[in-house]
N, C-alpha and C positions, 0 to 999 in steps of 0.2 A: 410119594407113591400113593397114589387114588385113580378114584373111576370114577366113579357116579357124581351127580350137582353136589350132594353133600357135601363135596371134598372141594368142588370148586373157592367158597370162601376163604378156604384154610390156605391154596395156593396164588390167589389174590391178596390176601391179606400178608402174605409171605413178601411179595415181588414188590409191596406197597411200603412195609416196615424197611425194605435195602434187603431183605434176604434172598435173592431172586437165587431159583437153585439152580446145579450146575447142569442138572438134565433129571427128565420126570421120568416113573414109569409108570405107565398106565394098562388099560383093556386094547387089545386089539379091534382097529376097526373090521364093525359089525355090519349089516344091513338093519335101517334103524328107523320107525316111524310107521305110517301109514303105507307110505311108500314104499318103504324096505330100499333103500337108498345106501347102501353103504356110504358111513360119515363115522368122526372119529368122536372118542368117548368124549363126554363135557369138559375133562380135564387134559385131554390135549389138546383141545379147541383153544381153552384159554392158557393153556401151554406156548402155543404155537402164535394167540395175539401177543404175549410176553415178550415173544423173541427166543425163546429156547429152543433152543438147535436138537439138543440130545434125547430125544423120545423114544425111549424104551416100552416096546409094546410083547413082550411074551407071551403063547400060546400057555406054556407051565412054567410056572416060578421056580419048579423044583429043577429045572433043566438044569446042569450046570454053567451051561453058554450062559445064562444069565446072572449067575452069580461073579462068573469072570468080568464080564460086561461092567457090573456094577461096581467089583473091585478094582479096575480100571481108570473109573472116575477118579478113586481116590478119596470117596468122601468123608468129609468131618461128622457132621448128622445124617443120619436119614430117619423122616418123616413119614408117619405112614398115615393114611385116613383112605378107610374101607377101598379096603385095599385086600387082596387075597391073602391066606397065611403063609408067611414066608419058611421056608428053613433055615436055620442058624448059618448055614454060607452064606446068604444075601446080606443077611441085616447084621452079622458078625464083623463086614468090612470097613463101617464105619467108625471110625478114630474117636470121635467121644460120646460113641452112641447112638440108638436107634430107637426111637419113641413111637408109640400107637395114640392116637387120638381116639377113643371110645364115646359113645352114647348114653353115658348113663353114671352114675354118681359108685365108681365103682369100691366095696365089690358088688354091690348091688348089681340084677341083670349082666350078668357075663355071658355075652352069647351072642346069636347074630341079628337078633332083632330086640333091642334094649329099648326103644322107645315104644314099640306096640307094649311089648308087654307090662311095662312101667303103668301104662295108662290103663289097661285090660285091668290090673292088677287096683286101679284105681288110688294113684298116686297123685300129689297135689305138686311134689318136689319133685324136679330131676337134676340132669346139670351131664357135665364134661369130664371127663378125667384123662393126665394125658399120664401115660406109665411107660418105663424102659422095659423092652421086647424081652418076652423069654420063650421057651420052647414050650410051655402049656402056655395054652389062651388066655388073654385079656387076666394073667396072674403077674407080672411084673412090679414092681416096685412103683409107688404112684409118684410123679414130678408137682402137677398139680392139678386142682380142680375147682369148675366155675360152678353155680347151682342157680337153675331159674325154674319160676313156679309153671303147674300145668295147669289152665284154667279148668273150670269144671264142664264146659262144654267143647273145649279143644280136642281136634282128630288129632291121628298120628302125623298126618301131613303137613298142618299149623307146626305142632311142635317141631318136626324136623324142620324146616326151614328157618323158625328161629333157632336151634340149636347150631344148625348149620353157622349162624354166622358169630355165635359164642363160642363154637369150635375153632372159630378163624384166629381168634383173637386170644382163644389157650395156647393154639400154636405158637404163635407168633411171641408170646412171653414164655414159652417153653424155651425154643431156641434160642433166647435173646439169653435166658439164664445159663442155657449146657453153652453161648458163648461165653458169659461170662466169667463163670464158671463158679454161680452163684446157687445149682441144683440142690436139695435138699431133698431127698427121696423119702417114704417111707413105706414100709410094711404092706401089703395086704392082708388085711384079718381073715382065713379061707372059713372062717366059723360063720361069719356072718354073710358069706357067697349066696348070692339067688341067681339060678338060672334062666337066661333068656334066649332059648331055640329058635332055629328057623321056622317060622310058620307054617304048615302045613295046609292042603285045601281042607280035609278036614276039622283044622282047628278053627275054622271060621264060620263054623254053624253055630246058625245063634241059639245060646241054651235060655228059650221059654219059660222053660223050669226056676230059673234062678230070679231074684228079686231084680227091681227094673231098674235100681241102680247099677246091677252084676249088666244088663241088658246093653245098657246106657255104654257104660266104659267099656263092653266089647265090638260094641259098632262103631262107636267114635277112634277104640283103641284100630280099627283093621280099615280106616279108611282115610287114604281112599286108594291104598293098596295095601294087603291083595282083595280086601271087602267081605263083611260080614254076609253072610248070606242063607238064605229061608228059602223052603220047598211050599207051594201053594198048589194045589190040585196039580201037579205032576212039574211045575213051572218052575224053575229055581230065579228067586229074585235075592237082587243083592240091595245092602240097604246103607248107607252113607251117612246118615246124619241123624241124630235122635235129641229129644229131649225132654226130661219126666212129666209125668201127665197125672189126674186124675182117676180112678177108674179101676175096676176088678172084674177078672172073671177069670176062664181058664184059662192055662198059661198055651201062650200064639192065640188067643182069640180075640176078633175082629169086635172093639165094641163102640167105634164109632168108624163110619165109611164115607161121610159126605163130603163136606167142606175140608176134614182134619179127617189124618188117619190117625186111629189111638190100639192102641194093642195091651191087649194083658199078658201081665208076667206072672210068675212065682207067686210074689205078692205086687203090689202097684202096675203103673201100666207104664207105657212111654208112649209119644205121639212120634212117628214115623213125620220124618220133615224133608228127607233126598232119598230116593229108590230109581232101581231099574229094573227093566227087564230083559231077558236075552236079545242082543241085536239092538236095540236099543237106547238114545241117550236116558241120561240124568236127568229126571225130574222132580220139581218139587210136587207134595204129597195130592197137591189139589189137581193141576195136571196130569200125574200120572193116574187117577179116578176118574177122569173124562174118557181116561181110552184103556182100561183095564177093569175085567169088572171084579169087584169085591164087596161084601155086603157083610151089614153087622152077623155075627155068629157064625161067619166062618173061619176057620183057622190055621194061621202060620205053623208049619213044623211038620205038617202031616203027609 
């Protein structure tokens, strides 16, 4: 059970090991793109190259059609990767169980965004954990867990991708152990639980105020969705990529504008390296200074 790319590794990685499963459920097709094209979600796409017949697409998971549906199948495991939360009829059907693949080194970040906030939080470690489902969130018992480093200048959308395909390959020894019936589960410690919420637009204003490492890791932690983002003379610019810099002054104040853009924090500064503006592409810093005007001593935030 998944939707989005993330999830795609873990269901290749599946059909790859011999596990090919007896039918997916996924997101109902959407209208999707530039075009708004109605097309189906990434995981029935490579559902449907697999050869799987059985594509469960539900409106609400809580319906009960869909829990019938699924006890139907008959299934031995079911697998979940970001994927809605279910209620205990769905994932109760399963005969030896029902496991979540998570984002984050759990119980660290329990929540719906564990990789932003990992990085915001300015973490060097993350990793995978996969746990048997229980009726409060991302609190199950752990099966097991993989751990890769975050670089120091890695976005959330580097790390997801590689997570992504370390998540394929938790999967894939997860299930390979609930077949063999080799699972060794433990505890979650809830003392050492950190929260990781859905992001909010307002959680992604960048705080000036804070030192420009605090800067650093929340623009790299929100890009390159859903994006840090800064008010400029009435403007709201979003900003993608940073990297620490030289340099002081007041916090959002412009103290170099030419070639490089550099910004003051708290204390230290960062140099702004991908921004945009509304309407807009992506530019890098020198480009987007040819067609936007900004000058030393003015300032972000205001």
């Amino acid at each position: 059970m998944g939707t989005p790319e993330f999830a795609v590794p873990s269901l290749t990685a599946l059909v790859d090991a011999g596990y090919t499963p007896v039918a997916v459920a996924t997101g109902p097709d959407r209208p999707r793109g530039r075009g708004q094209e109605v097309s189906p979600t990434p995981v029935k796409q490579v559902a449907q190259d697999a050869g799987i017949e059985r594509i469960l697409q539900p409106e609400d998971v809580t319906d009960p059609a869909f829990a019938e549906a699924v006890a139907d199948l008959e299934p031995d495991v079911i697998a979940v990767v970001a994927y809605k939360i279910l209620p205990p009829e769905v994932y109760t059907t399963a005969e030896k169980g029902a496991f979540n693949l998570h984002g984050s080194l759990l119980p660290k970040y329990r929540g719906a965004a564990p990789i932003n906030h990992a990085i915001m939080a300015g973490e060097t470690e993350t990793g995978v954990t996969t746990f048997f489902l229980e009726p409060s969130v991302d609190t199950g018992d752990i099966i097991l867990q993989r751990r890769m480093s975050i670089g120091p200048n890695e976005t959330a959308g580097e790390v997801h991708d590689r997570m992504a395909e370390l998540g394929g390959e938790a999967v894939v020894e997860t299930v390979r152990q609930i077949d063999e019936g080799t699972v060794e589960t433990k505890p979650q410690d809830d003392e050492k639980a950190t929260p990781a919420p859905k992001i909010h637009d307002e959680d992604c204003e960048i705080p000036w105020a804070h030192s420009a490492e605090d800067v650093h890791n929340h623009v790299r932690g929100l890009s390159p969705y859903p994006g840090a983002w800064t008010m400029h003379d009435g403007t709201r610019l979003k900003l993608y990529r940073t990297q620490r810099a030289d340099g002081s002054g007041a916090p959002g104040e412009i103290i170099e504008a030419d070639e490089r853009l550099v910004v003051a924090c708290g204390t230290g500064a960062v140099e702004v390296l991908i921004l945009q503006q509304p309407g807009r592409k992506r530019l890098d810093a020198a480009d987007f200074l040819n067609g936007y005007a900004l000058s030393e001593g003015d300032r972000f935030g205001g």
